[in-house]
PDB file as gemmi writes it, atoms N, CA and C in Angstrom:
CRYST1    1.000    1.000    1.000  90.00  90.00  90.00 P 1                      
ATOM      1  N   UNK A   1      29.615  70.415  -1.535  1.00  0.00           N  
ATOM      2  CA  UNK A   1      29.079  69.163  -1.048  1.00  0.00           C  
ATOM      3  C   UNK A   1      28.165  68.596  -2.132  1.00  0.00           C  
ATOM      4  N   UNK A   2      28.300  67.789  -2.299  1.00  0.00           N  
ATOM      5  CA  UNK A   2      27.605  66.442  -3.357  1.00  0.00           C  
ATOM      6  C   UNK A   2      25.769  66.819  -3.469  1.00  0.00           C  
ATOM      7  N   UNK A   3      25.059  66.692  -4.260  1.00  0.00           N  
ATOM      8  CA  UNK A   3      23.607  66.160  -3.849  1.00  0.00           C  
ATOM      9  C   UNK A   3      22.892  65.470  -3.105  1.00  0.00           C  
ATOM     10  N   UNK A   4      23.705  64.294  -3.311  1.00  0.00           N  
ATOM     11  CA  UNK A   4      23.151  63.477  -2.431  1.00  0.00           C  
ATOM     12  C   UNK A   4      23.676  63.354  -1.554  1.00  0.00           C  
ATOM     13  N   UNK A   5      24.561  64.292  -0.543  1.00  0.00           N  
ATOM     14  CA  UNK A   5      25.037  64.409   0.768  1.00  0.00           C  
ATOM     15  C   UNK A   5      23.767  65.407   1.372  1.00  0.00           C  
ATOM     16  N   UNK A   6      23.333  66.288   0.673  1.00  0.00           N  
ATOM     17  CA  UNK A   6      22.098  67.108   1.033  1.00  0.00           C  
ATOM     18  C   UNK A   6      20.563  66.263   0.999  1.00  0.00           C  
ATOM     19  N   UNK A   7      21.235  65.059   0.293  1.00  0.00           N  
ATOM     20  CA  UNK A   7      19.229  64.257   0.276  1.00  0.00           C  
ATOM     21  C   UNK A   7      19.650  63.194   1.983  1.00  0.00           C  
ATOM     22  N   UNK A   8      20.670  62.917   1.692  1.00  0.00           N  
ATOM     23  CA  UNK A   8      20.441  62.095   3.214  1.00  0.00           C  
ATOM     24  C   UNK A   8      20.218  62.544   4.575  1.00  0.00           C  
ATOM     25  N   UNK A   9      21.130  64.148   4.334  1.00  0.00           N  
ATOM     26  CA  UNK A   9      20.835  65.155   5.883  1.00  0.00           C  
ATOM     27  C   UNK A   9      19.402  65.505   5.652  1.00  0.00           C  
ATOM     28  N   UNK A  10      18.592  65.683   4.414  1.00  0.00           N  
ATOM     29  CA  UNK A  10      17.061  65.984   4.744  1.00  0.00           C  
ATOM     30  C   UNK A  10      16.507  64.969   5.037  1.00  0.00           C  
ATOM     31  N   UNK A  11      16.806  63.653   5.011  1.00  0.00           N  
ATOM     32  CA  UNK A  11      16.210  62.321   4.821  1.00  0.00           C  
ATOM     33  C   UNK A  11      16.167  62.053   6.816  1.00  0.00           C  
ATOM     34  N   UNK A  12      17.630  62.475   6.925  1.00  0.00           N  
ATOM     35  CA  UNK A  12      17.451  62.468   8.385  1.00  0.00           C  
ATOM     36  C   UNK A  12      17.117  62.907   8.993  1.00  0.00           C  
ATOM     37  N   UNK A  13      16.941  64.138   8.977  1.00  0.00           N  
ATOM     38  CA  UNK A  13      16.307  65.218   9.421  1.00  0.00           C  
ATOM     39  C   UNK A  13      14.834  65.098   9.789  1.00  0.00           C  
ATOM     40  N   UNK A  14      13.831  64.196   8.083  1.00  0.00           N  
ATOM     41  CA  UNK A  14      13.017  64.013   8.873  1.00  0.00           C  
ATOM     42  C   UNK A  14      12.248  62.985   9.518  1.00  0.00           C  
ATOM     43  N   UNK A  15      13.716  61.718   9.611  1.00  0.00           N  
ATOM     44  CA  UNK A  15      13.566  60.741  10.354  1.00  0.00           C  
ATOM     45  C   UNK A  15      13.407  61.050  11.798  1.00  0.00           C  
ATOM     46  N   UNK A  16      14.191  62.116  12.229  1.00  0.00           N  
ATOM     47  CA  UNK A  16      14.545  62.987  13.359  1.00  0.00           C  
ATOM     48  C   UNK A  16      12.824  63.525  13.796  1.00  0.00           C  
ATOM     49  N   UNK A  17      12.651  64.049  13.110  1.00  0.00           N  
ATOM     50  CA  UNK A  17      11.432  64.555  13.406  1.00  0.00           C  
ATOM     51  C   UNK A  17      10.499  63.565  13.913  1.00  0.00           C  
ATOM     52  N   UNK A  18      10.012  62.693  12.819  1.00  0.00           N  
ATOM     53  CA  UNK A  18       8.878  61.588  13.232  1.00  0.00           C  
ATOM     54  C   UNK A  18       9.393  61.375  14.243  1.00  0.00           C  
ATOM     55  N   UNK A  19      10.799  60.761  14.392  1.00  0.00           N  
ATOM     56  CA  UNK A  19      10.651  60.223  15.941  1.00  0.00           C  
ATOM     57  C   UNK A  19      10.767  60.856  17.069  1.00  0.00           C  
ATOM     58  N   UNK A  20      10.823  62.316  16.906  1.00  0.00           N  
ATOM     59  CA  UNK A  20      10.774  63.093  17.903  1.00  0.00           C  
ATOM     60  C   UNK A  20       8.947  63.157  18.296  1.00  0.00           C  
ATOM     61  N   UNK A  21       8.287  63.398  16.875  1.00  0.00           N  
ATOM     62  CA  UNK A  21       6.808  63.486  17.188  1.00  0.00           C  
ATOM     63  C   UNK A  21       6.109  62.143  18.284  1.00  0.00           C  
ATOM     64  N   UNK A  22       6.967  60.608  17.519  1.00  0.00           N  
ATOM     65  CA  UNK A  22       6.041  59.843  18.136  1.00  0.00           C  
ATOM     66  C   UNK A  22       6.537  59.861  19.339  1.00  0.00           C  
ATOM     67  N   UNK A  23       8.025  59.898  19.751  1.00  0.00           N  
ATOM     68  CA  UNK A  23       7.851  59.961  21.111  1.00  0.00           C  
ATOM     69  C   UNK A  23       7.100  61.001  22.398  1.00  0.00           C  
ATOM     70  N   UNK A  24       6.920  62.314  21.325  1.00  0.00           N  
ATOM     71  CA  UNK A  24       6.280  63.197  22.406  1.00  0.00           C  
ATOM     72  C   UNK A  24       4.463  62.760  22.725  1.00  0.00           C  
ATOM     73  N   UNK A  25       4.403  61.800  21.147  1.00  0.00           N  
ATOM     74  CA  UNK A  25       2.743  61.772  20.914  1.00  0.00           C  
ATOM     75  C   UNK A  25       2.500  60.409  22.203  1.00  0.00           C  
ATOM     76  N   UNK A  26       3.636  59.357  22.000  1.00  0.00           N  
ATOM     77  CA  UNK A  26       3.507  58.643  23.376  1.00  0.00           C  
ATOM     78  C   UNK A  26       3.199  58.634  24.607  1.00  0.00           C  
ATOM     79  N   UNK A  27       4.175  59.513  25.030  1.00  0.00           N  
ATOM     80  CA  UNK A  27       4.641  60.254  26.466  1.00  0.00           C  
ATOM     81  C   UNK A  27       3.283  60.995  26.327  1.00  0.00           C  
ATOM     82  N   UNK A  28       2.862  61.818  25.541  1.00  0.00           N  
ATOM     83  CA  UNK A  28       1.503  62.355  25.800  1.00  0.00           C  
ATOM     84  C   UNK A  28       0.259  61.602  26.181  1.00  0.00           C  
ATOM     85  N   UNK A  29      -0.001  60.348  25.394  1.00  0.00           N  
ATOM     86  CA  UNK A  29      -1.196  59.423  25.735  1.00  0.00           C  
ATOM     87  C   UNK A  29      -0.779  58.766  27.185  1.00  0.00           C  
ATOM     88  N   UNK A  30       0.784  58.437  27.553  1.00  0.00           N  
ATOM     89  CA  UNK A  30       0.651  57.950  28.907  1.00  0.00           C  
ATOM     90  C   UNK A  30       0.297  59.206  29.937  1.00  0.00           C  
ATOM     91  N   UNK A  31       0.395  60.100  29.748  1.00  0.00           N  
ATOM     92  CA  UNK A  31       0.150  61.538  30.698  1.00  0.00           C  
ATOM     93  C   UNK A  31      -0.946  61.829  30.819  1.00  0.00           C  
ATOM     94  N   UNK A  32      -1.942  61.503  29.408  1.00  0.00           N  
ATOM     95  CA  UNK A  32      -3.099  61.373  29.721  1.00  0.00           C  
ATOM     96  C   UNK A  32      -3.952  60.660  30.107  1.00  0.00           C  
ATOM     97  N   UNK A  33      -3.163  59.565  30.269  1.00  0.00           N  
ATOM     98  CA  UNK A  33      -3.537  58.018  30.640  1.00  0.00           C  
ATOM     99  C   UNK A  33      -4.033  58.007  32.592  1.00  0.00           C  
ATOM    100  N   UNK A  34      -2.521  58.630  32.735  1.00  0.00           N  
ATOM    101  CA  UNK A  34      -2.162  59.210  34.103  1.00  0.00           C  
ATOM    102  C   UNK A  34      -2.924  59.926  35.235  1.00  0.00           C  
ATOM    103  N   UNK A  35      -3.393  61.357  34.135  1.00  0.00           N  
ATOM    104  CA  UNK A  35      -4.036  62.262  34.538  1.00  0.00           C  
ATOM    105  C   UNK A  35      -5.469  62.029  34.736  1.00  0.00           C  
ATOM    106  N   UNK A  36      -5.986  60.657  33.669  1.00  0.00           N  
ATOM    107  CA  UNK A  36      -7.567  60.469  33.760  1.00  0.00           C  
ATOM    108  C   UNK A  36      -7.543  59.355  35.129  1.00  0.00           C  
ATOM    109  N   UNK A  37      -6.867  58.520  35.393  1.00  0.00           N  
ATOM    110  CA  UNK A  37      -6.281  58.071  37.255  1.00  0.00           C  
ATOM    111  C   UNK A  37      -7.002  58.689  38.224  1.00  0.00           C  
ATOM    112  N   UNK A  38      -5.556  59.954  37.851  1.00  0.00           N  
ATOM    113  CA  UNK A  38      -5.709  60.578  39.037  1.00  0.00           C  
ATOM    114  C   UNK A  38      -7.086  61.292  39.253  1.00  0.00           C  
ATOM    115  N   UNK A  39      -7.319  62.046  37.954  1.00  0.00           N  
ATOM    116  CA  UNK A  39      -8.795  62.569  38.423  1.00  0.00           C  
ATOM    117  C   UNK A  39      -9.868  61.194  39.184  1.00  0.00           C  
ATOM    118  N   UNK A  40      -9.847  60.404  38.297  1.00  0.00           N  
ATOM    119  CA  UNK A  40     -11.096  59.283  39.258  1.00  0.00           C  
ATOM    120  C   UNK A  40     -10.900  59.402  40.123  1.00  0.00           C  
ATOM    121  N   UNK A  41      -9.739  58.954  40.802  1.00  0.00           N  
ATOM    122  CA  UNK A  41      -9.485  58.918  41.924  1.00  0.00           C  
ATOM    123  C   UNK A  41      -9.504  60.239  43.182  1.00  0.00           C  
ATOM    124  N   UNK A  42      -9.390  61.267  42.473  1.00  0.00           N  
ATOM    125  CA  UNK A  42      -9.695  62.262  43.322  1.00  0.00           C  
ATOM    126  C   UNK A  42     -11.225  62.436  42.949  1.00  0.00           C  
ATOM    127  N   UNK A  43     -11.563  62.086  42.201  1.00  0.00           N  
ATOM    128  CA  UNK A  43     -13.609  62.257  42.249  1.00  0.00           C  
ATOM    129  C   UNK A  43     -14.423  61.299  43.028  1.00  0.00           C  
ATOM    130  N   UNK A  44     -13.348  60.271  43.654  1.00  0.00           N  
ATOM    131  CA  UNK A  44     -14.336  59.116  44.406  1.00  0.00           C  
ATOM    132  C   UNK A  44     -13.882  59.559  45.759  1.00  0.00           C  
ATOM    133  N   UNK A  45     -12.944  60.680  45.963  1.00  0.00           N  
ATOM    134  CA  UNK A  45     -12.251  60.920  47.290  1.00  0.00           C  
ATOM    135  C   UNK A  45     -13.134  62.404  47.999  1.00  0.00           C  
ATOM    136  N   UNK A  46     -13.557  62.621  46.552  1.00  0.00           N  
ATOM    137  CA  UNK A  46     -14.329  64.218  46.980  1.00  0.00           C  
ATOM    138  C   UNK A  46     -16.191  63.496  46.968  1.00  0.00           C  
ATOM    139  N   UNK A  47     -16.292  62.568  46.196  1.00  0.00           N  
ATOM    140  CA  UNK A  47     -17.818  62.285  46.608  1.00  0.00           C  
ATOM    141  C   UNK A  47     -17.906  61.442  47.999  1.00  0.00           C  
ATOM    142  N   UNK A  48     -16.515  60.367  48.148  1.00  0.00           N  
ATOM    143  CA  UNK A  48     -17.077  60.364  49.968  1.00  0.00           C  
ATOM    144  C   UNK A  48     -16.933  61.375  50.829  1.00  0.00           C  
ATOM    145  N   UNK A  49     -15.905  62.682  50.160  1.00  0.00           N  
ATOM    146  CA  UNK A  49     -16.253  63.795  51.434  1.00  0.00           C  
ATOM    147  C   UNK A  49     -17.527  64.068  51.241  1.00  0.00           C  
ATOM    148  N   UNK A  50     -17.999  64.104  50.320  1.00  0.00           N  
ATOM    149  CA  UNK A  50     -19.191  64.889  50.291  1.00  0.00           C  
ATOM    150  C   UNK A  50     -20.646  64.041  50.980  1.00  0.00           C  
ATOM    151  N   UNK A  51     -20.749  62.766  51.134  1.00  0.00           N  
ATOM    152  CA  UNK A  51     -21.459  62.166  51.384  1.00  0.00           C  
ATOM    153  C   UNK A  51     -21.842  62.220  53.090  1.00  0.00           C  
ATOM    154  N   UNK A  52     -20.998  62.276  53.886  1.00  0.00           N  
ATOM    155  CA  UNK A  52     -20.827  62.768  55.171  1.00  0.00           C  
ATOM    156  C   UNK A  52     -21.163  61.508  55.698  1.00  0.00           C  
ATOM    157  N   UNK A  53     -21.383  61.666  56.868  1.00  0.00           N  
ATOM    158  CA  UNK A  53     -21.554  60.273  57.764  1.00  0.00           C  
ATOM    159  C   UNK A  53     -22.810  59.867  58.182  1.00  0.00           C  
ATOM    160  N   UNK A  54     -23.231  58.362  58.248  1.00  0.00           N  
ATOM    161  CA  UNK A  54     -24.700  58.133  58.687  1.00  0.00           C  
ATOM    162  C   UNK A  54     -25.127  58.574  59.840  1.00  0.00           C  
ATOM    163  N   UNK A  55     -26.407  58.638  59.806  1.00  0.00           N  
ATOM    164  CA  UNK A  55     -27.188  59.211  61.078  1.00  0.00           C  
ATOM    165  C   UNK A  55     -27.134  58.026  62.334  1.00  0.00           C  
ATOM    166  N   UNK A  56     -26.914  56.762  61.660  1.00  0.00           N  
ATOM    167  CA  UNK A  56     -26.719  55.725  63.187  1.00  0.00           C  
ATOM    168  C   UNK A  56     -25.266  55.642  64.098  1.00  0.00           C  
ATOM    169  N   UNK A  57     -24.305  56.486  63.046  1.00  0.00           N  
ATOM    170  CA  UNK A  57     -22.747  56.356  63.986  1.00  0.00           C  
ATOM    171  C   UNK A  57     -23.477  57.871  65.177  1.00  0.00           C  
ATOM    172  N   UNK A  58     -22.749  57.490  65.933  1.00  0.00           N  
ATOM    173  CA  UNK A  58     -22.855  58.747  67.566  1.00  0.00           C  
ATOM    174  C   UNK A  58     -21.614  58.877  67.459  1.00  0.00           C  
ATOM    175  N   UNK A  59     -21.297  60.910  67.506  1.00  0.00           N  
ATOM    176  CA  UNK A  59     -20.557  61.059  67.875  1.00  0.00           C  
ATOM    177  C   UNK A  59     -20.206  61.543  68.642  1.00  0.00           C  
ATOM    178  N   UNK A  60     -19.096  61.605  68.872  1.00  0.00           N  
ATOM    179  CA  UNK A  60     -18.547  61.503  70.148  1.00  0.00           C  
ATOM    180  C   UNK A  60     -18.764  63.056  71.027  1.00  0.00           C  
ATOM    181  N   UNK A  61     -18.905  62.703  72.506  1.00  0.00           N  
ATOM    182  CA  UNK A  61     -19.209  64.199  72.882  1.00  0.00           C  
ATOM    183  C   UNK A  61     -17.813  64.773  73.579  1.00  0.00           C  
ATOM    184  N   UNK A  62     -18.353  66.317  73.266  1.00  0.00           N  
ATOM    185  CA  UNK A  62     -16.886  67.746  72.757  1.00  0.00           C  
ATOM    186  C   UNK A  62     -16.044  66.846  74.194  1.00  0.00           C  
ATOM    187  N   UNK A  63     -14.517  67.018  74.116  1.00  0.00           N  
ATOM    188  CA  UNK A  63     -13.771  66.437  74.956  1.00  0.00           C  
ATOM    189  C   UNK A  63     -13.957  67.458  76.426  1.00  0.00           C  
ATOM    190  N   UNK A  64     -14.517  68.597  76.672  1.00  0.00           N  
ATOM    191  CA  UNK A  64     -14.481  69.360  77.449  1.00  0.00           C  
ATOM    192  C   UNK A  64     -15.682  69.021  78.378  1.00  0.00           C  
ATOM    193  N   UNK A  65     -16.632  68.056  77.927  1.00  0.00           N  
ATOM    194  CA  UNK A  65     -17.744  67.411  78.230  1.00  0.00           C  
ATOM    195  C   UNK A  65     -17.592  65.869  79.395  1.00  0.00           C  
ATOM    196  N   UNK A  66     -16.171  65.741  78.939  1.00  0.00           N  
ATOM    197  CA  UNK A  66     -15.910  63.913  79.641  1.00  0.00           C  
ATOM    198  C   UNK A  66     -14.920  64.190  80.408  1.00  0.00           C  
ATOM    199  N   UNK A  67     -15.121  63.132  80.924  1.00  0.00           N  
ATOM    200  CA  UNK A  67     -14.017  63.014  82.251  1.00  0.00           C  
ATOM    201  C   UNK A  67     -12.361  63.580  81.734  1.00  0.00           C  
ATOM    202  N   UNK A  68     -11.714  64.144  82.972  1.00  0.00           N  
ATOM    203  CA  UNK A  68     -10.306  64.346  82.535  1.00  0.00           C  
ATOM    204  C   UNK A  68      -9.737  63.232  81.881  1.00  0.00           C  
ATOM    205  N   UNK A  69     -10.108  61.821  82.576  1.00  0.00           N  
ATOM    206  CA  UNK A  69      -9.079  60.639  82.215  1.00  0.00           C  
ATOM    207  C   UNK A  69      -9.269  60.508  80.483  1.00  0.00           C  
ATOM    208  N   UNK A  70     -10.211  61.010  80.385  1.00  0.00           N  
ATOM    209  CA  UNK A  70     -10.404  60.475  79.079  1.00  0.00           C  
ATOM    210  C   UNK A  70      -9.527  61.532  78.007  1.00  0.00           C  
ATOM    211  N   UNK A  71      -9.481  62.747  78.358  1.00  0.00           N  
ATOM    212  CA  UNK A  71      -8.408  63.682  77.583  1.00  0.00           C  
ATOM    213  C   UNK A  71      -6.749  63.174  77.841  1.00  0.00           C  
ATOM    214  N   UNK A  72      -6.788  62.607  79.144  1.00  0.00           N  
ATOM    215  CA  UNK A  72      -5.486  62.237  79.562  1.00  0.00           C  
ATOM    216  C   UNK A  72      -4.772  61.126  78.423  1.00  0.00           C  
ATOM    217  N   UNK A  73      -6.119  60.212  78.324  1.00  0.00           N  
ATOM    218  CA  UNK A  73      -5.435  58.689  77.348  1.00  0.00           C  
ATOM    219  C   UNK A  73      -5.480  59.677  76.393  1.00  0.00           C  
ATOM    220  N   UNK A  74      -6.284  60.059  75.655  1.00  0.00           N  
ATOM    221  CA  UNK A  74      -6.277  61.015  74.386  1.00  0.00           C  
ATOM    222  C   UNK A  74      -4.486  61.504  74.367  1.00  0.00           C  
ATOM    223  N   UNK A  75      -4.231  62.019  75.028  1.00  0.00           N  
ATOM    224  CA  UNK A  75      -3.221  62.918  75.055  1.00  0.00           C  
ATOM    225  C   UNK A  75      -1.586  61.902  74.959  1.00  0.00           C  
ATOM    226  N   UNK A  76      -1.631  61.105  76.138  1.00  0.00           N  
ATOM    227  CA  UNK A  76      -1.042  60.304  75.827  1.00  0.00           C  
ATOM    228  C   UNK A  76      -0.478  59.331  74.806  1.00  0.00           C  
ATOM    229  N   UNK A  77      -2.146  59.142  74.256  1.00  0.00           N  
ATOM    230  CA  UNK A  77      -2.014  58.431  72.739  1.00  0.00           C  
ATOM    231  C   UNK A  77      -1.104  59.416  71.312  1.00  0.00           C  
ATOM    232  N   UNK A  78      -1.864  60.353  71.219  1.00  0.00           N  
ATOM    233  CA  UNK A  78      -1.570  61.364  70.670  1.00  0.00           C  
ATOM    234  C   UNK A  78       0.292  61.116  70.864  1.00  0.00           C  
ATOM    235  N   UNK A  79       0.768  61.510  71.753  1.00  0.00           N  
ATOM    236  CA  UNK A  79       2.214  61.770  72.276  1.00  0.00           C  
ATOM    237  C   UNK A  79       2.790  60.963  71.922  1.00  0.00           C  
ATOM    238  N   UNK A  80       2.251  59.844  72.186  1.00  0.00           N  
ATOM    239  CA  UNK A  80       2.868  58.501  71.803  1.00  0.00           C  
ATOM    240  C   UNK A  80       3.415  58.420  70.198  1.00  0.00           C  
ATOM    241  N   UNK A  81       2.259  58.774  69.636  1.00  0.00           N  
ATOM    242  CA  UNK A  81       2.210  58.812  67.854  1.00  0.00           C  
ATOM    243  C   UNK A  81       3.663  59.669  67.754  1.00  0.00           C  
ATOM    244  N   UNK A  82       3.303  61.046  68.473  1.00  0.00           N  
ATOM    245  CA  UNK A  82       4.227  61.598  67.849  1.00  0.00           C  
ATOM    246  C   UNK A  82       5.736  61.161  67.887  1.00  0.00           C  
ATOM    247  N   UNK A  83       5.729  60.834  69.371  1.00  0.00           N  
ATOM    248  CA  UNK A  83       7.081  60.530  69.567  1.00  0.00           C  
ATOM    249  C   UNK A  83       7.744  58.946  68.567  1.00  0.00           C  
ATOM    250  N   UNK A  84       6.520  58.395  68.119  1.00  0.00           N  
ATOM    251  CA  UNK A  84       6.823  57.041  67.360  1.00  0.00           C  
ATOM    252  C   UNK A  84       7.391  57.914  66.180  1.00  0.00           C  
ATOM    253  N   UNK A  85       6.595  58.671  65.271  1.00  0.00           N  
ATOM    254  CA  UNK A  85       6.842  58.947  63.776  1.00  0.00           C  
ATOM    255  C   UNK A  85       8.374  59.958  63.931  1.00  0.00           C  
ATOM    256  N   UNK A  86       8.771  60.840  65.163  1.00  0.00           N  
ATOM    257  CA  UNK A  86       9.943  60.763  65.671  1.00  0.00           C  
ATOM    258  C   UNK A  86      11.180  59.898  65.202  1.00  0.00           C  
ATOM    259  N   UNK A  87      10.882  59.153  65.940  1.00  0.00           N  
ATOM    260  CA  UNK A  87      12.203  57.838  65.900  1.00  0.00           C  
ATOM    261  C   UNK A  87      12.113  57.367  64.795  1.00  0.00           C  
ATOM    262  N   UNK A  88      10.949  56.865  64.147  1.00  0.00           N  
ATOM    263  CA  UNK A  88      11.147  56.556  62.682  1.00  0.00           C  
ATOM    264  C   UNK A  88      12.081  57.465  61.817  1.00  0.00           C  
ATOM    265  N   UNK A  89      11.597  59.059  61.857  1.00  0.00           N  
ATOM    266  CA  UNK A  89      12.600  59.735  60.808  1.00  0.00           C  
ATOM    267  C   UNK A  89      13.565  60.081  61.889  1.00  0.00           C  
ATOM    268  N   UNK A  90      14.255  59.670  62.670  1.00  0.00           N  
ATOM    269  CA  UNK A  90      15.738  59.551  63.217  1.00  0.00           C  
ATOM    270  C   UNK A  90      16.207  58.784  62.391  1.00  0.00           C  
ATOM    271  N   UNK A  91      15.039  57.362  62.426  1.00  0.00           N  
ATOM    272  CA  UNK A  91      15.959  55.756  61.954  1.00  0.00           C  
ATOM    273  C   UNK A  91      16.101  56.350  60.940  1.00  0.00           C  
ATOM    274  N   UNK A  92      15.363  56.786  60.263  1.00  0.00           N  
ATOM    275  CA  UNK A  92      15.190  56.414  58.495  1.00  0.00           C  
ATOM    276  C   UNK A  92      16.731  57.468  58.176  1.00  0.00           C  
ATOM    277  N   UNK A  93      16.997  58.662  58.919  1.00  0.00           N  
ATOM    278  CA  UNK A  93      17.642  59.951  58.538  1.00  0.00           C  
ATOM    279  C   UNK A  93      19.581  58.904  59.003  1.00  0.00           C  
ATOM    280  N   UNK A  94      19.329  58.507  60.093  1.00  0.00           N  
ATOM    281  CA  UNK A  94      20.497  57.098  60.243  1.00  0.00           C  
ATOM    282  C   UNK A  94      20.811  56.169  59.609  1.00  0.00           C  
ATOM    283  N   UNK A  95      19.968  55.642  58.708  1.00  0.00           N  
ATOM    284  CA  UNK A  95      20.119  54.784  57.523  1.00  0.00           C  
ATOM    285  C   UNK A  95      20.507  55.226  56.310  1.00  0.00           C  
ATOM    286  N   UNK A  96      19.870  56.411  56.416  1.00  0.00           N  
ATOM    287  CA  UNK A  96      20.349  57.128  55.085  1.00  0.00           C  
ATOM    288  C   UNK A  96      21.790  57.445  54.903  1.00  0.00           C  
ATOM    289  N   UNK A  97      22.085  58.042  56.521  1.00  0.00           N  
ATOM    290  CA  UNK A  97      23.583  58.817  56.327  1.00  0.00           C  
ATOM    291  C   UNK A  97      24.799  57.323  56.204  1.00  0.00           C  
ATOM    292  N   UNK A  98      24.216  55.961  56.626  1.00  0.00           N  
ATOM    293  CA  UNK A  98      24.995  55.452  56.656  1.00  0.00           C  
ATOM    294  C   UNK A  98      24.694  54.838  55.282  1.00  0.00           C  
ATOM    295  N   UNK A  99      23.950  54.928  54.391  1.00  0.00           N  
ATOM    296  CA  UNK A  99      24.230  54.784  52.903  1.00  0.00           C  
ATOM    297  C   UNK A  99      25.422  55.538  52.484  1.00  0.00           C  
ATOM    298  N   UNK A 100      25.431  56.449  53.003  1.00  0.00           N  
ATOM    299  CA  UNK A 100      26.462  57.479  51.987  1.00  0.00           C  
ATOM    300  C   UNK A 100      27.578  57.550  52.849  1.00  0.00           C  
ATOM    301  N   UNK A 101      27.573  57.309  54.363  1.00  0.00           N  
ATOM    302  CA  UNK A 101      29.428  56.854  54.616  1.00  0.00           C  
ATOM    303  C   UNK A 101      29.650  55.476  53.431  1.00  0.00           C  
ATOM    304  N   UNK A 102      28.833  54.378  53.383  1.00  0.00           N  
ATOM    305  CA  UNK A 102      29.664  53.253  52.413  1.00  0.00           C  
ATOM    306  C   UNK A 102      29.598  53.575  50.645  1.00  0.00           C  
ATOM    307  N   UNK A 103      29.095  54.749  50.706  1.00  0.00           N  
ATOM    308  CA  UNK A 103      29.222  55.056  49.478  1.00  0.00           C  
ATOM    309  C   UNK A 103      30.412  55.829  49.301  1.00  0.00           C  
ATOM    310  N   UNK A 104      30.817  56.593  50.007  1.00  0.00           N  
ATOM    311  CA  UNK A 104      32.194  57.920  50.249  1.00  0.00           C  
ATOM    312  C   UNK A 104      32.989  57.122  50.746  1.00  0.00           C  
ATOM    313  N   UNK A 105      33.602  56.007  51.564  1.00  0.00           N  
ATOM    314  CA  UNK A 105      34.427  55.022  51.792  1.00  0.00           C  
ATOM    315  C   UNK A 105      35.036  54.741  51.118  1.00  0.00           C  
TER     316      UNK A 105                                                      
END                                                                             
């Protein structure tokens, strides 16, 4: 093989490289871009846990304390939720499958 068939495969080689570097050096500053986000955001989520609640909210007294009716709506409500977020992932799990009958069609 020629000389200069060996200067262009090194030539590429370490064209290859740089652009392997800058793309990893990229992808790295957005990851860190990313990661400094998410931390804020989990440091403003852990200083309102930490802050706790004012002394003028009342709370509420133990449910074993109040009237039945009032565990009853509780309970009801509760049930309700569940049975809502239910039917949602029915719908959503029905929509899906009928993506993929018109996709397999």
């Amino acid at each position: 093989m020629p000389w200069w068939v060996w200067v262009l495969l090194v030539v590429f080689m370490l064209a290859m490289i740089a652009a392997g570097l800058v793309y990893a050096g990229l992808h790295g500053l957005r990851a860190l871009r990313d990661a400094g986000e998410i931390g804020a955001k989990l440091s403003q989520r852990f200083e309102a846990m930490g802050e706790g609640t004012d002394a003028g909210e009342s709370n509420d007294a133990p449910l074993f304390t109040q009237p039945l009716d009032v565990a009853r709506e509780r309970y009801i409500d509760a049930h309700a939720d569940v049975i809502r977020r239910q039917d949602a992932k029915r719908q959503r799990h029905a929509e899906r499958w009928a993506v993929w009958r018109r996709f397999t069609d």
